[in-house]
Every structure is written in structure tokens, then in C-alpha cells.
N, C-alpha and C positions, 0 to 999 in steps of 0.2 A: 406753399400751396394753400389755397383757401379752404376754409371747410365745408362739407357739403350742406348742400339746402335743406331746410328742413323738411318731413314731408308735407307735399301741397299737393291738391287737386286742381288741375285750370280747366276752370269752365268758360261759356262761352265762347269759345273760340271754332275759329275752322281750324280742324286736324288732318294734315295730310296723312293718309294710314289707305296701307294694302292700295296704293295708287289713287287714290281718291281724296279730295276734299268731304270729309264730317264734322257733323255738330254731334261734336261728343267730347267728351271730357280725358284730362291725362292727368296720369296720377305718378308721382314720382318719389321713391322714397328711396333712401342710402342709395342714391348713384344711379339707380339704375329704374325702366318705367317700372310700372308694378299696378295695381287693382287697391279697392278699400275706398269706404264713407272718409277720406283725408278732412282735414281745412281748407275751405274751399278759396282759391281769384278769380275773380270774374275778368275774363280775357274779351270777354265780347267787344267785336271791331276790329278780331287780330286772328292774325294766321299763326299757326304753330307749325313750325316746317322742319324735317331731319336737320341737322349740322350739315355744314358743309366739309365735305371732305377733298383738299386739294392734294393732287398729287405730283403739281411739279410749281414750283413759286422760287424764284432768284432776287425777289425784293427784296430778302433781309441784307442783299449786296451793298443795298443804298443806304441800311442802317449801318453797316459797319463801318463805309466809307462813301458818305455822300458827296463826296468830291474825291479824285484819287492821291488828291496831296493831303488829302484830313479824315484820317483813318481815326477808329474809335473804337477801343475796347471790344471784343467779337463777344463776350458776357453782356456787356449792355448792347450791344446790337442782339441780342436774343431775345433780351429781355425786352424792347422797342418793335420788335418784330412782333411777338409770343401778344403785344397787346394790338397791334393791327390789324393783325388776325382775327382776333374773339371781337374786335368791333365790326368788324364785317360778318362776322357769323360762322367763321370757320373755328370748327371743334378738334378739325385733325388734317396737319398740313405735312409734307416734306417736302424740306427746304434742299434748292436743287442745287450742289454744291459741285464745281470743275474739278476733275481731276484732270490737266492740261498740261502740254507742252507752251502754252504761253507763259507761264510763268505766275509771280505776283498772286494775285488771288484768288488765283483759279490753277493754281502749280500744288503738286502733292503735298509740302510744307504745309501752307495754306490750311489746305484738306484738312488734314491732322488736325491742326489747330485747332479746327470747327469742330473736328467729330469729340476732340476731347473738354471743348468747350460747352457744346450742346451736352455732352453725358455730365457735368458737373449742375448744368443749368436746369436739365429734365425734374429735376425733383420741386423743383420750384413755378415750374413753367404753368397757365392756365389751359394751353390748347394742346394738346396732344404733339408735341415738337418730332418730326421723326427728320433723316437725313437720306435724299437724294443723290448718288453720287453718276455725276456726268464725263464718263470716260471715255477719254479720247482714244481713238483707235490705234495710233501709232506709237505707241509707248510702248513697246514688249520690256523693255530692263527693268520698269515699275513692277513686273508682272506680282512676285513674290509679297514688297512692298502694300501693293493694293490689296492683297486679299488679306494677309494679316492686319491692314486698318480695317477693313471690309469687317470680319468675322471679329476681332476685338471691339468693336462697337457696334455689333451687332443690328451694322444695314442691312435694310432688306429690300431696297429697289436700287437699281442700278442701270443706266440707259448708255448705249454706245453712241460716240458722237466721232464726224470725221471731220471736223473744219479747216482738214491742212490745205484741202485744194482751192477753197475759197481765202484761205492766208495765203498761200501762193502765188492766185491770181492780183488780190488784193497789192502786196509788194512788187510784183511786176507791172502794176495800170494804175494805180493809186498814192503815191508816194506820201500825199497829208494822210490821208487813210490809215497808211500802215506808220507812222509816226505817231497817231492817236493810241494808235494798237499797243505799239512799241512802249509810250508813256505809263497805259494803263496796268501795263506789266512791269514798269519800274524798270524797262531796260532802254537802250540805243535801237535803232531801228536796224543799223551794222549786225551789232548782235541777236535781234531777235531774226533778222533773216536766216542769219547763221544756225540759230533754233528750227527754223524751219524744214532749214536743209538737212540737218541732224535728222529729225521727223523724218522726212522724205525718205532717207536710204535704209531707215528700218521697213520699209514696205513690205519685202519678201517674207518677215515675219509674223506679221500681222495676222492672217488667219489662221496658223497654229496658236498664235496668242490669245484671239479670240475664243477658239476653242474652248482652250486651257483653263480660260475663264469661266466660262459656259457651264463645261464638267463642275468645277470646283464651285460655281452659284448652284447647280442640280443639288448636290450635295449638300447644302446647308439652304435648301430651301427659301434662297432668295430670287424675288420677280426681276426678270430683268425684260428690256427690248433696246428699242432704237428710235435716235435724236434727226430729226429733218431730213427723211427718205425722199431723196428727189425723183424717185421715180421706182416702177416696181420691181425693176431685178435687184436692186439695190433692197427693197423690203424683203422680195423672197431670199435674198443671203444672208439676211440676218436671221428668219423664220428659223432657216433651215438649221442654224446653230442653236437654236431655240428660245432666241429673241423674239419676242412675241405680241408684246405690246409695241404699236406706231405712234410714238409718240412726234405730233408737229409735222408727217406728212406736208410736202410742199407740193405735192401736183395728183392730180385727183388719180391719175393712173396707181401712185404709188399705196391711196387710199382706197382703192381698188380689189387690187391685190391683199391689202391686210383685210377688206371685209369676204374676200374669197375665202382667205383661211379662216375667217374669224376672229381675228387677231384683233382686240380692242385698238380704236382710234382716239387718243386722244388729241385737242383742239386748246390753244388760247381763248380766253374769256374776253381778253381785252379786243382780239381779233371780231367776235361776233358784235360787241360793242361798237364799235370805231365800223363795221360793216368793212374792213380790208385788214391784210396783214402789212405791221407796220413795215416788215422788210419786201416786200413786194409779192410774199407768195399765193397761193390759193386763199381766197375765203370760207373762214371756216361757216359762214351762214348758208353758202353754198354747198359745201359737203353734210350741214347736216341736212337740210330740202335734199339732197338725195340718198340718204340714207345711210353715210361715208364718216357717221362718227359717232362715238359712243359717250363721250364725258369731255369737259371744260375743264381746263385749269388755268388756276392767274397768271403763269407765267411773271410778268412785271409789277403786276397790278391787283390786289387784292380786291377794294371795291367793285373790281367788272364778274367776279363771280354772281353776284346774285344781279348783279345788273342783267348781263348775259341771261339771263332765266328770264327775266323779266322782257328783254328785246328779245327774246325767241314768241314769248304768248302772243306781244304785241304784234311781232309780224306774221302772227298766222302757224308759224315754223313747227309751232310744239302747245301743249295747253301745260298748263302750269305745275300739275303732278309731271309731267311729263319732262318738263328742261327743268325741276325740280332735280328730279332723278340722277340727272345728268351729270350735278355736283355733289348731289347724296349718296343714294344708292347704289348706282355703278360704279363710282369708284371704289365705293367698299369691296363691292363683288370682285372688281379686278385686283385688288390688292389680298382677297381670299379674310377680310375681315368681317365676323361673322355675327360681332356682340355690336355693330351698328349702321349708319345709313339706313335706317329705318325708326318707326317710333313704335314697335310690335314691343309687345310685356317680356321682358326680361333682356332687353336691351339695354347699353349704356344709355343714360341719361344724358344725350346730346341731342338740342334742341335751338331754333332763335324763333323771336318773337317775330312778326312782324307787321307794321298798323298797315290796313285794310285799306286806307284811303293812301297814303303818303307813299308807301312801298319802304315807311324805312327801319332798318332792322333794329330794337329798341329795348333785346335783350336776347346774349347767348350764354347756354349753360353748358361745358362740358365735364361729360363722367357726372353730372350732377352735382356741380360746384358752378355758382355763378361769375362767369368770364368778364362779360360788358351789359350795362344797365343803360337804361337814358328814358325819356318822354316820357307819356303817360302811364304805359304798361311798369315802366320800373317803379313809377308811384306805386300802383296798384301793391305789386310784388312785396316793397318796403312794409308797406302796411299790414298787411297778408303776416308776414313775417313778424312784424314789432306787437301785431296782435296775438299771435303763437306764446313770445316772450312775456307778453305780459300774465296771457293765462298761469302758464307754467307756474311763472311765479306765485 
């Protein structure tokens, strides 16, 4: 891990703070913001904006195994991840990992693999690495299995996912389809149907399993909700087991219903970007114009987070504290994180830079260790710094 910055004050800059754009200054010292006459960088021409906090990102998929015949070390896929991250400006991500009846890399093995992969890697990591686990609903014999990885590596979000009936349909109407499927799982399509149907007959179990889970995340204090509610009964049965966060709602009813409870919405980034969902559902620019979502995540795509912020101002959608928030501060708030998503005194020091005219993000610190540098600001910054070291001396 890097060592932290030394302390600096950044002046001229615009500071988003208490929802607002200011001209005022940020003062950061051992990790976290803080007050004092510091050394001063002159930021003028730049925005200073929270971290981005993602809460569901499955790109490090494509660093592990950018084709599914040319898999690569899941260590160096962390570490490839951990910097694509901090170059787009995310200070605190989790990576959304299957726990699935497909199999392959997205099969409980898999799983394991990751979480004791990423606990070896964290010590080393620049962005705050946490892990997502995406559980499939019809797995009750995992049950035990899960929550001892669960509680041994100490996850703390957890989202319920049903995609047997879309695999179902899929091998019944689509045969190249489910042969793609079948590949990526490293199986036969003979056998992965056969997988399927396995799935299928543990049905009647499924909502004592859910449960089961439910109680035992209460318990150890982990978030959980639910993966692509296609509609609102299906939202209020997960509510009601105290799944609570929507995450990926696919029809505005089902997004409906989670803002009736209150149940945080969250949306793909890449979706606001691209203005459609690549799989044909609801647009997310549409649910937030009507007030049907609370926070952006990359999903696929890290770049589209601050993108997305950026086509929310431009179309009117949100003003710039505002789809700021969206990848800042709400997420923190729904993940009950309370040392950031903001830049108030006594916060972690998680910040990105970003030039005023270009929109591009040109330097991110998190915990107050510098992640990713680049343009004119990281000039600045260098200097700033090499002149610290030379006082000293």
C-alpha cells in the first residue's frame, strides 16, 4: 500500500461540501480531511468531488478472464481491477461476485476462491476492495456452505438473484444461447440443462432458505436486497424477508414499490450513459426524471460512473452536487458508512480531482494515499510535494 500524502491544503478549487459547490479550500492530513494554515496547491480550474463509492461492479470478470478460454491469476486480476478503479475515481468499490448454479465463475468454488483471494490482496490494494456476493436463489444445500464463506470473510452485502427462469426459457427458445451459457460455465449444454433442472426441483425450498439467510445476515449485521425485480410483488417478497435494497429493478412498477417502502433504488451507470439498458429493460434516466432511484453503479463499466453524473447535469436530470451524490454520498448512506461519501472534517480522505473544462478525472486519493495522478493537477500535486521534501531537508 502507498504511504499517505503528506499534509496539503488545496486551494482554488471548487469544493463540493454540505451539497454545494465552494470556493474554499481542503486541508488533508494523515488520511483523513482536517483544518490548519497546511502547504498550500493551487487547484484553480478544478473541482474537488467525494470518491466515488460503487456498490455493485462485475468488471474485474473481464480482468480475470478476458476471454473464457484465457483465465488469469484472480491476484493479478485484483490487482488490474484495484487500478481501474482509482483511475476513474472510485475510492470504494464491491466487486459483485456469483454465487450460482451455472457453474465455472460464477459456482461457489469460484466464490471462495475470490473472497480468499481478495482477503490476501486487501492489504495491498489502493481502493477500498470490498466483495459482493450474488446469490442465487435456488440453492438451498449451499445454504451452511454460504454463510460460513459469508461470515469468514467478512461480507457485508449480499443481493438475491433468480435467473433460473430466464436459463429455462433461454434452453427451451434459444439453443446457440444456451450453448454460449453452457461454454462460459466450462460445461456441455446436456449438462448444464441437467443443472438446471437440478435448480428447478429445489423450489419448494427456496423461501425457508431465504429466510434462513435473512435471520442469520440480521444477525451479523450484513445489507442485503435483491438482483432484477421484474415487477412489484416480486420486490415486496423480498422487502418482506428484509431484503431491502432494489437493486436493477427492470420495470418501473417494480421501482415503484421499492420507493413506496423506501427501499433504496439502485441503477447501472452504463444504462444512463448509453440512455437504454443494454439488456432491453427500463431506462435508468427515465426512473430517475421520475424520482424512482437513488444511486448509479458500474455494473460493467467503471468509466460510466462519473460519466453518468456528468449526462444527468447535461440533460437537465440532476445539477452536479446532485448525480454527484448519487455515486458519493448515497451509497455510503445505504451501505451505513459513516467515515465517507462526503468531504466534512474528519472524514476519510477520499477525494478526485477533476479539470473544470475537460471533465477529466486527473487525480484520486483514497484513505489519503494517492491512487491515480495524470494532467496538469498531478503536475501541480508533484511539486507541492517535492517542495515539502525539499524544505524538510
Amino acid at each position: 500500500m502507498t504511504a499517505l500524502l503528506p499534509p496539503l491544503r488545496l486551494t482554488g478549487a471548487s469544493i463540493l461540501r454540505e451539497g454545494a459547490l465552494q470556493k474554499r479550500s481542503l486541508v488533508i492530513e494523515d488520511g483523513v480531511i482536517s483544518k490548519g494554515p497546511l502547504p498550500e496547491v493551487d487547484l484553480s480550474g478544478y473541482l474537488v468531488l467525494p470518491g466515488i463509492i460503487d456498490l455493485h461492479g462485475d468488471a474485474f470478470e473481464r480482468h480475470i478472464a478476458p476471454r473464457p478460454s484465457a483465465p488469469f491469476p484472480i491476484l493479478a486480476g485484483l490487482r488490474w481491477t484495484d487500478r481501474e478503479a482509482a483511475a476513474h475515481g472510485v475510492t470504494t468499490a464491491w466487486l459483485a461476485q456469483c454465487w450460482s448454479w451455472e457453474g465455472g465463475m460464477r459456482g461457489p468454488d469460484f466464490a471462495e476462491q475470490v473472497m480468499a483471494a481478495l482477503a490476501a490482496y486487501r492489504p495491498h490494494a489502493h481502493t477500498d476492495l470490498r466483495l459482493q456476493v450474488r446469490c442465487e436463489t435456488h440453492m438451498p444445500e449451499t445454504r451452511e456452505r454460504l454463510l460460513a464463506a459469508v461470515i469468514a470473510h467478512g461480507i457485508d452485502y449480499v443481493v438475491f438473484n433468480d435467473h433460473l427462469p430466464e436459463a429455462l426459457d433461454v434452453a427451451h427458445r434459444d439453443p446457440h444461447r444456451l450453448a454460449l451459457w453452457a461454454e462460459r460455465a466450462g460445461d456441455t449444454p446436456q449438462s448444464f440443462v441437467a443443472r438446471l433442472q437440478d435448480a428447478k426441483s429445489r423450489a419448494r425450498d427456496v423461501p425457508r432458505h431465504l429466510c434462513a439467510l435473512a435471520e442469520s445476515f440480521d444477525t451479523h449485521d450484513i445489507r442485503y436486497g435483491s438482483h432484477d425485480d421484474p415487477d412489484g410483488d416480486t420486490r415486496e417478497y423480498y422487502r418482506l424477508i428484509g431484503a431491502r435494497i432494489a437493486e436493477f429493478p427492470t420495470t418501473v412498477g417494480a421501482a415503484k414499490v421499492a420507493r413506496a417502502f423506501n427501499d433504496p433504488v439502485l441503477m447501472g451507470a452504463p444504462n444512463v450513459v448509453r440512455g437504454r439498458s443494454q439488456a432491453g429493460n427500463i431506462s435508468a434516466q427515465h426512473l430517475i426524471a421520475a424520482g424512482l432511484c437513488d444511486a448509479l453503479v458500474s455494473d460493467y463499466h467503471y468509466p460510466c460512473l462519473a460519466e453518468a453524473a456528468w449526462t444527468l447535469v447535461d440533460k437537465g436530470l440532476r445539477t452536479l452536487p446532485e448525480a454527484w451524490a448519487m455515486i458519493s454520498t448515497t451509497p455510503a448512506e445505504i451501505m451505513g458508512l459513516v467515515d465517507r461519501g462526503s468531504l466534512d472534517h474528519g472524514k476519510r480522505a477520499d477525494f478526485v480531482v477533476i479539470d473544470t473544462q475537460s471533465r477529466a478525472i486527473e487525480a484520486t486519493v483514497s484513505g489519503g494515499r494517492l491512487t491515480y495522478l495524470a494532467g496538469e493537477a498531478g503536475a501541480r500535486l508533484i511539486s507541492a510535494m517535492q517542495g515539502q521534501r525539499m524544505a524538510a531537508e
